[in-house]
C-alpha positions in Angstrom: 4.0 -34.5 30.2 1.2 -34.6 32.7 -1.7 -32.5 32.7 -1.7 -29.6 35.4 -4.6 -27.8 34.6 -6.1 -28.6 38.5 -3.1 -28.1 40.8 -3.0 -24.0 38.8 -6.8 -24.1 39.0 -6.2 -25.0 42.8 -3.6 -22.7 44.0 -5.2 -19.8 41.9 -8.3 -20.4 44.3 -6.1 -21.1 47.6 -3.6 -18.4 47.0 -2.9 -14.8 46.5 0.6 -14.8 45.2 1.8 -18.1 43.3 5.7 -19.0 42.2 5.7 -21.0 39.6 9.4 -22.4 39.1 11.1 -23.1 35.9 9.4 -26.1 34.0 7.1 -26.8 31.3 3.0 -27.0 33.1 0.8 -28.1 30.8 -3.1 -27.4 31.0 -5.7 -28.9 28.5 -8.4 -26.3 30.0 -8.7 -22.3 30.6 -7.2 -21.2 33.5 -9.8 -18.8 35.7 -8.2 -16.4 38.3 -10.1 -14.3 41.3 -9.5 -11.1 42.5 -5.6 -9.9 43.3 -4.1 -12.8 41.7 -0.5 -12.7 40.9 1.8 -15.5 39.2 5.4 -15.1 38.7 7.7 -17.1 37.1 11.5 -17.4 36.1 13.4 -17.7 33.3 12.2 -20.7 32.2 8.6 -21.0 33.2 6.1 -22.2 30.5 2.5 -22.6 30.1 1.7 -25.2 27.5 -1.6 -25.9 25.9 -2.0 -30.1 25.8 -2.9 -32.5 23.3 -6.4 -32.8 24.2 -7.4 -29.0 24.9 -11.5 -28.7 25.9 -13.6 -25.8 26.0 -12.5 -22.3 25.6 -8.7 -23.2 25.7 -9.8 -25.1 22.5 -11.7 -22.8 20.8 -10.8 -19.1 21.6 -7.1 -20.4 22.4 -8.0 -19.2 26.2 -5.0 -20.3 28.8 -6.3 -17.6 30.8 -10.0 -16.4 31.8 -9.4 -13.0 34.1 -13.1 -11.7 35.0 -13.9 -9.4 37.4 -10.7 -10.1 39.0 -9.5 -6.2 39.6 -5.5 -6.5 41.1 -4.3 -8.8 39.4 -0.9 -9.9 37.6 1.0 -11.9 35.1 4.6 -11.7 35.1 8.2 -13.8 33.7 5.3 -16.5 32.0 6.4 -17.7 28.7 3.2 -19.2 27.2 3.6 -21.7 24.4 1.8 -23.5 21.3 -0.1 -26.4 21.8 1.3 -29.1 19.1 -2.7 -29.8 17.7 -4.7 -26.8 16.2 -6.7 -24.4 17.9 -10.5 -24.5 16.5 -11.0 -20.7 16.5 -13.8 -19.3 16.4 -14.8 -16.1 14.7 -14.3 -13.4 18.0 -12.4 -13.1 21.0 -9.9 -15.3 20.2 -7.2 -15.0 22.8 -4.3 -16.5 25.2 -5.0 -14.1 28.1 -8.6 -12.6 28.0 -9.4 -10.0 30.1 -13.0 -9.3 31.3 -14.6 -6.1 33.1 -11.2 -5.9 35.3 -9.5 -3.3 36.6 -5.5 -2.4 37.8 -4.4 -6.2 36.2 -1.2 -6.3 34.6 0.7 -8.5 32.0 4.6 -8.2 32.2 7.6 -9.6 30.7 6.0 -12.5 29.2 6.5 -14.5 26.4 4.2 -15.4 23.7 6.1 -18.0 21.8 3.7 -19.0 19.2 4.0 -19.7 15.3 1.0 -19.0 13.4 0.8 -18.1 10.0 -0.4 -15.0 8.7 -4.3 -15.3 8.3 -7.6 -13.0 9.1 -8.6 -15.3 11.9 -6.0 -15.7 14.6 -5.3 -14.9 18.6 -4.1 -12.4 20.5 -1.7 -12.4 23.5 -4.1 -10.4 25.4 -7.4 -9.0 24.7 -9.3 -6.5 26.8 -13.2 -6.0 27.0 -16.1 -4.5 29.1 -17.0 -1.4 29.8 -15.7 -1.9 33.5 -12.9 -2.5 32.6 -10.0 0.2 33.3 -6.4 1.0 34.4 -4.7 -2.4 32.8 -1.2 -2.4 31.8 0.4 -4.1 29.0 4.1 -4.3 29.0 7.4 -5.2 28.1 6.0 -8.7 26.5 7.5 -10.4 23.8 4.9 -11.6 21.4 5.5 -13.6 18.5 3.0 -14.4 15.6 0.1 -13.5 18.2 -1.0 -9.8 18.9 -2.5 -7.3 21.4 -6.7 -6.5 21.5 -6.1 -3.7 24.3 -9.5 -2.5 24.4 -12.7 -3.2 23.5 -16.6 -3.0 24.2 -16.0 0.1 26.0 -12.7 -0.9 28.1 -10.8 2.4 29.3 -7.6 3.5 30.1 -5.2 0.9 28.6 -1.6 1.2 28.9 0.7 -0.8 26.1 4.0 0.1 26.3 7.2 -1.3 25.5 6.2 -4.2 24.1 7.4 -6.6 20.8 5.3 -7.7 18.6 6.7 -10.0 15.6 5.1 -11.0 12.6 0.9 -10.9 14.3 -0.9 -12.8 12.3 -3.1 -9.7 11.2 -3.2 -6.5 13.2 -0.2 -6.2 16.0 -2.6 -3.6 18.1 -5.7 -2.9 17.9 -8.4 -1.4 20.2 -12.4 -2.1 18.5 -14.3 1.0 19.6 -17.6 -1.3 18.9 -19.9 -0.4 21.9 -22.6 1.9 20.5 -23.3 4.5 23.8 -19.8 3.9 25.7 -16.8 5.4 24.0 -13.1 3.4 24.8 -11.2 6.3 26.3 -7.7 6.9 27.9 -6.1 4.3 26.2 -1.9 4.9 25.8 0.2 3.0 23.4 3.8 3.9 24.0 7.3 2.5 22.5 5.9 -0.6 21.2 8.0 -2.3 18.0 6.3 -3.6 15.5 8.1 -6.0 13.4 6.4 -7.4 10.0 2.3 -7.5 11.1 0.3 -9.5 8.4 -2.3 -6.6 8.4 -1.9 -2.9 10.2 0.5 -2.1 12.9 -1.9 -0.5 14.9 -5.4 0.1 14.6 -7.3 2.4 17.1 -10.7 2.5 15.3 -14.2 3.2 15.6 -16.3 5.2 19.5 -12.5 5.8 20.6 -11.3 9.3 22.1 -8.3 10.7 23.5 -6.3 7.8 22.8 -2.2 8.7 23.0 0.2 6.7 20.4 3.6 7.8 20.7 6.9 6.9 20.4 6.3 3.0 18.6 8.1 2.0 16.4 6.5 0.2 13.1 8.4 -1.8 10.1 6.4 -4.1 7.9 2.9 -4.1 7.1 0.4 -5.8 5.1 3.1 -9.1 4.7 -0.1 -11.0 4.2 -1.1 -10.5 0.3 -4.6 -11.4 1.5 -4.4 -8.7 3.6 -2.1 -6.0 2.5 -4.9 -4.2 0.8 -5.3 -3.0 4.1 -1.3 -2.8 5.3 -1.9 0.9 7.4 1.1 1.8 9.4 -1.0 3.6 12.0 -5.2 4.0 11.8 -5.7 6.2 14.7 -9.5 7.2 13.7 -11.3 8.4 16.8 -11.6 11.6 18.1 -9.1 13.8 20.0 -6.2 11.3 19.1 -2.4 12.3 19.4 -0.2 10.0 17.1 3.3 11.5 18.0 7.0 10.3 17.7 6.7 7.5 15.8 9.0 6.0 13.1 7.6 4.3 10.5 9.2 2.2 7.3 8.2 0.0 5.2 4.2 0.3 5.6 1.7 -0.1 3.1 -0.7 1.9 1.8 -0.7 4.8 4.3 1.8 5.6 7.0 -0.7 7.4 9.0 -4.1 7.6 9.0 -6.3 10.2 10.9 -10.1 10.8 10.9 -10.1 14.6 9.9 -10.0 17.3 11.9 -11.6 15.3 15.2 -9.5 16.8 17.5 -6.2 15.1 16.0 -2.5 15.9 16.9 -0.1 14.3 14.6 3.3 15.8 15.8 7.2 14.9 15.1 6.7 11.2 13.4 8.8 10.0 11.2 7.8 8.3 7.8 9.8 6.1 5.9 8.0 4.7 2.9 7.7 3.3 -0.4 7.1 5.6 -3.6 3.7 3.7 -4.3 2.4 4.4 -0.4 1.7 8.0 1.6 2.8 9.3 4.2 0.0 10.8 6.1 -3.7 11.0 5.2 -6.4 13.5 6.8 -9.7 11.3 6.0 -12.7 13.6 5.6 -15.1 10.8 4.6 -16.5 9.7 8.3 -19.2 10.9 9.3 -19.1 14.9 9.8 -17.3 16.2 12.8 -19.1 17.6 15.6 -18.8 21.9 15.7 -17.0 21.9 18.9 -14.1 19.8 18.1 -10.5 21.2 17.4 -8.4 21.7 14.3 -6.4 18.9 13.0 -2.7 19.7 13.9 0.4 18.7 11.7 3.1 19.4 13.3 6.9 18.6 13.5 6.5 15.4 10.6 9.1 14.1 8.5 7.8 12.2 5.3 10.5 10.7 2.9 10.2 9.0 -0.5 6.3 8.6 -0.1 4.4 8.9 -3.1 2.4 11.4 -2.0 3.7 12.9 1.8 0.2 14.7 3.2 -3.1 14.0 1.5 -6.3 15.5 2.7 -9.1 13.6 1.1 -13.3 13.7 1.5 -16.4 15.9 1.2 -16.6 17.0 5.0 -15.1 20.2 6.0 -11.5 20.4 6.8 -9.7 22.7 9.0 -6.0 22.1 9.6 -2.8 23.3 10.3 -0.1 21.6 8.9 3.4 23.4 10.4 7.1 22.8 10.3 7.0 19.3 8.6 9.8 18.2 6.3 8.8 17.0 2.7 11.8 15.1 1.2 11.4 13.6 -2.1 8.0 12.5 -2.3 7.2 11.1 -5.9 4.1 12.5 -6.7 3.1 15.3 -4.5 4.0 16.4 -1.0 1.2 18.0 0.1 -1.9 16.9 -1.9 -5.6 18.8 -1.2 -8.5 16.8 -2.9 -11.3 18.5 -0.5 -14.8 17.8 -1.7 -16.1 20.3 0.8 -17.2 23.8 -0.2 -15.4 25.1 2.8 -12.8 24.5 4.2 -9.5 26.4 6.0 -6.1 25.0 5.5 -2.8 26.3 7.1 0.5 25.6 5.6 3.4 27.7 7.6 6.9 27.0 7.5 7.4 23.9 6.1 9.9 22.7 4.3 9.9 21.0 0.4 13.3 19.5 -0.3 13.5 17.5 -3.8 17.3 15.9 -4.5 16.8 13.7 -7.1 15.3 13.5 -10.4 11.3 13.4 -10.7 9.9 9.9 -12.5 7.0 11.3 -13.1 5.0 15.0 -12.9 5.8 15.9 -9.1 4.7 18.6 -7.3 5.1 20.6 -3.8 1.5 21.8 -3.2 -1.4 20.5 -5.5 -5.0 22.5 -4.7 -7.5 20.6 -6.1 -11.2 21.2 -5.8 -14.4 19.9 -8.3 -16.6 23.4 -7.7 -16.4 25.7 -10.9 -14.8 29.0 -9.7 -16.9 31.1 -7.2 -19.1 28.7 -6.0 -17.4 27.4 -3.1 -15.3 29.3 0.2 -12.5 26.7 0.3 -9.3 29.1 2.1 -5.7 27.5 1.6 -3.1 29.8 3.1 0.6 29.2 2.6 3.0 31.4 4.9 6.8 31.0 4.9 6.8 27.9 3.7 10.3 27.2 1.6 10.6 24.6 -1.4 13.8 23.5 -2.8 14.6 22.2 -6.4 18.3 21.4 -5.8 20.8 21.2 -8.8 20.8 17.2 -8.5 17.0 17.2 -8.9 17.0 18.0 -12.5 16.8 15.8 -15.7 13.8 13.9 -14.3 11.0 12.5 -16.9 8.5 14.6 -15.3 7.8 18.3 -14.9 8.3 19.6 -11.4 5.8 22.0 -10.3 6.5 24.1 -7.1 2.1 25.3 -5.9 -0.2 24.2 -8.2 -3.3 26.7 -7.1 -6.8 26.0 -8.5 -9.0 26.9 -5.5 -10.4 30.5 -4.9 -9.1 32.8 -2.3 -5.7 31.0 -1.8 -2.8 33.6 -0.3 0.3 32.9 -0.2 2.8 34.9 1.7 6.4 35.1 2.4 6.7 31.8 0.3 10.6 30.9 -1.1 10.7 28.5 -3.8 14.3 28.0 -5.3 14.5 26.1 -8.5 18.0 26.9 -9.3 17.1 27.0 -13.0 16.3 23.4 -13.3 15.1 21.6 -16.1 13.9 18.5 -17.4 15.4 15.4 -19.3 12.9 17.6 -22.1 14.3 21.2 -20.9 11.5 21.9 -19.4 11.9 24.6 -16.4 10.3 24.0 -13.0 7.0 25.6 -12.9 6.8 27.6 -9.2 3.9 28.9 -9.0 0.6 28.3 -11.4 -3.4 27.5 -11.8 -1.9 24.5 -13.9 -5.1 25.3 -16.5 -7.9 26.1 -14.1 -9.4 30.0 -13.6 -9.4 30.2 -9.3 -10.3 33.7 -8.1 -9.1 36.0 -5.9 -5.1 34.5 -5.3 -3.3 37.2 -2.9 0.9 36.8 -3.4 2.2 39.2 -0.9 6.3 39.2 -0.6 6.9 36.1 -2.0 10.5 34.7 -3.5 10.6 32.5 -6.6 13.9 32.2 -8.3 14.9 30.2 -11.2 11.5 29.0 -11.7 8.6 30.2 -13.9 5.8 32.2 -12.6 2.4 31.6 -14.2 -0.4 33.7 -13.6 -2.8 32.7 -16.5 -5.2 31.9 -15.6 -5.4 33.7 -12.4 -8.7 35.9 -12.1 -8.3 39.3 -10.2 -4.9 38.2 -8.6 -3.9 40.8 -5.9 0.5 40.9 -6.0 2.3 43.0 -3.4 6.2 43.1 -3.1 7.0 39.7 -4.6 10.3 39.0 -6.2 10.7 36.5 -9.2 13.6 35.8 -10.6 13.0 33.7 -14.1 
C-alpha cells in the first residue's frame, strides 16, 4: 500500500542489475533509468500506478522514462492499472517510453490493463528519436494497451512474438512523421493480434524496408467509432515485405500496400468478410520514384473477400501478381481500376476457384480503365492462369463472368477457364472471356482453353487469335 516510487528511483541510480521479488510496488511518479539498466522480476512482480499519480505518470501514463539509456532491459514485469484515471494527453502516451536508446529490451512482461476502446489511449511501449536503434520487443502480453515501435525516425525495431488483446486503437504501429530521416529496419514477426479497436498494424508514412511476417491478425475495427478505418495490415512505405501472415475477420482491407514502392506481399493468408478485400495496391500516394521495384504478389491466398486484389489510383502501376489462390470472392478476384495511362500488370499462374453460387455479378478478372480506346498504353498480361466454375457454383443470382477485358493491348496466353456449362438461377451461361460492352484494341489470345463457357468477342477491335480452343 505504500508508495515506492524512491527506493526504484534509488536502486535504478545505485545499481546495474536490480531483482525485484514477487509483490505489488507501487509508484505515484515516472520511473527514469540510466545507461545498462536491467530489472527482472518473477512470477508475480507488479508495477502499480498509485492513487495520487503526478507528472508524466499522470498524464502520458509514463511508469517508465528510458532516455539515452543504450543497454538496457525489462524483463518478467507485470505492470498494472492504476484504480484513478489517467489524464492523457494528445501524444506519446505510454507505460514504457523509450527515448533516442539503443540495444534496450522489453521481455516477457505483462501489461494488465482494461481500457476501453477509444482514439486516445496508451501504449505498452513507444519508441522515438532518430538515435534510437537496435530495441527489441518481445514475447509481452499486452492487454487493452498497444505497441508504438518506432517513431520520429527510430530504426531497426524488432517486435516479435508478442500478444496484443483488444488495443484500444491500433495494436502496432510505427509513425514515419520525421520529415528528412526515414524509420528504417524495423521487423515485426509472429505477433497475435486479438480484436484491436482500430488496425492491427499500421507501418505508415517516411518508413522503408520494414519486414512484417508471420503475425497473426483476428478482429479489427471493434470500435464503431473507428472501424471506418479497421485495416488488417497498412504497410505503406517503401520497399516493405508483408509475408506469411493470416488474417480473419478484418475490416475494410486485409492488406494494404502503397503501390509498386518496392513492395513484396508473399504467401499470406486472408480470411475475410464478403463486404471487405483482400489486398489493395494503392496508387493514390504520391508518385513513386523511377528507381524503385515492381510490386510483387506472390504466393497469397484470399477467401470469401468481396473483392480478393484490387489495384486502385492514377499513378502508374507495375506489378506482378503470381501463383495466388482466389477462392470465392463475391464480387471480383482480381479488380484493375488504374487511372494511369500506363501501366504493366502481370497475372501468371494463378488460380480462380468459385464453389458456390454467385449473390451478385462476380467476376475473375475485371479491366477497367476511364481513357476512350487508343488514348492510353495500359498493358495487362494474363499467362497460365486457370479459373474454375465448378458444378456447385451454379444457380447463383448473378452472372459469372470469367476476364472482363476493356483495356487496349491486353494478351492473354495459355489461359484455362472451365465453366462446366454452368448457368444461372436465370439460365444464364458463364461468360469467359468478353469486353463486357466496351471497344479495347489490340487483345492477342494465343493458345487459350475455355470450355463450357461463352466467348465474346464483340466488341473486340483488331483482336489477334492463335491456336485457342473454345468449347461452348
Amino acid at each position: 500500500m505504500s508508495d515506492d516510487t524512491g527506493g526504484l528511483q534509488k536502486l535504478i541510480l545505485d545499481s546495474t542489475n536490480i531483482y525485484l521479488k514477487a509483490g505489488v510496488y507501487i509508484i505515484n511518479q515516472t520511473l527514469r533509468f540510466k545507461a545498462s539498466t536491467k530489472i527482472y522480476g518473477e512470477n508475480g512482480t507488479v508495477i502499480k500506478a498509485g492513487k495520487e499519480m503526478k507528472g508524466d505518470l499522470l498524464e502520458h501514463g509514463r511508469y517508465i522514462l528510458v532516455e539515452k539509456s543504450d543497454n538496457s532491459l525489462i524483463r518478467n514485469i507485470t505492470f498494472s492499472q492504476s484504480e484513478n484515471l489517467y489524464k492523457f494527453k494528445e501524444w506519446a502516451n505510454s507505460c514504457i517510453f523509450v527515448l533516442n536508446t539503443r540495444n534496450f529490451t522489453v521481455q516477457n512482461c505483462i501489461f494488465n490493463f482494461h481500457l476501453s476502446y477509444q482514439s486516445l489511449g496508451m501504449e505498452a511501449v513507444w519508441i522515438s528519436g532518430i538515435a534510437s536503434k537496435n530495441n527489441i520487443i518481445k514475447a509481452n502480453e499486452i492487454n487493452t494497451l498497444s505497441i508504438r515501435y518506432a517513431e520520429d525516425g527510430a530504426d531497426s525495431t524488432t517486435v516479435e512474438s508478442n500478444v496484443i488483446n483488444k488495443s484500444y486503437s491500433n495494436a502496432l504501429t510505427s509513425t514515419g512523421n520525421h520529415i528528412s530521416d526515414f524509420i528504417s529496419g524495423c521487423k515485426v514477426l509472429n505477433n497475435k493480434v486479438l480484436n484491436a479497436g482500430r488496425m492491427g498494424i499500421e507501418d505508415w508514412g517516411n518508413t522503408e524496408g520494414t519486414i512484417i511476417r508471420g503475425n497473426s491478425i483476428s478482429g479489427t475495427g471493434k470500435d464503431p467509432k473507428q472501424a471506418m478505418d479497421g485495416i488488417a495490415l497498412s504497410a505503406v512505405g517503401k520497399n516493405t515485405t508483408v509475408s506469411n501472415n493470416i488474417i480473419t475477420d478484418g475490416k475494410i482491407y486485409g492488406i494494404e500496400v502503397r503501390g509498386n514502392y518496392g513492395v513484396n506481399v508473399t504467401g499470406n493468408q486472408i480470411y475475410t468478410a464478403s463486404n471487405t478485400t483482400g489486398i489493395i495496391l494503392n496508387f493514390t500516394f504520391l508518385p513513386p520514384e523511377a528507381n524503385l521495384p515492381q510490386a510483387i504478389v506472390d504466393n497469397n491466398k484470399i477467401t470469401d473477400a468481396f473483392i480478393g486484389l484490387h489495384i486502385f489510383g492514377d499513378y502508374e502501376a507495375k506489378v506482378t501478381i503470381n501463383k495466388n489462390s482466389f477462392i470465392n470472392n463475391a464480387s471480383k478476384s482480381i479488380s484493375i481500376e488504374s487511372g494511369a495511362k500506363n501501366f504493366l500488370i502481370t497475372s501468371k499462374n494463378n488460380n480462380f476457384s468459385f464453389s458456390v453460387p454467385n449473390t451478385q455479378d462476380r467476376f475473375a478478372l475485371f479491366s477497367y480503365t476511364k481513357f476512350e480506346p487508343g488514348n492510353a498504353h495500359q498493358q495487362l498480361i494474363m499467362n497460365t492462369d486457370t479459373i474454375n466454375f465448378l458444378p456447385s457454383s451454379a444457380a447463383g443470382k448473378g452472372v459469372d463472368f470469367g476476364v472482363v477485358i476493356r483495356t487496349d493491348n491486353t494478351r492473354l496466353e495459355k489461359i484455362r477457364i472451365n465453366a462446366h456449362f454452368s448457368k444461372n438461377s436465370n439460365n444464364i451461361p458463364v461468360n469467359a472471356i468478353t469486353a463486357f460492352g466496351a471497344k479495347p484494341n489490340g487483345l492477342q489470345l494465343y493458345n487459350n482453353f475455355v470450355s463450357g463457357g461463352i466467348v465474346d468477342l464483340n466488341g473486340f477491335v483488331n483482336p489477334k487469335l492463335l491456336d485457342n480452343n473454345f468449347v461452348q
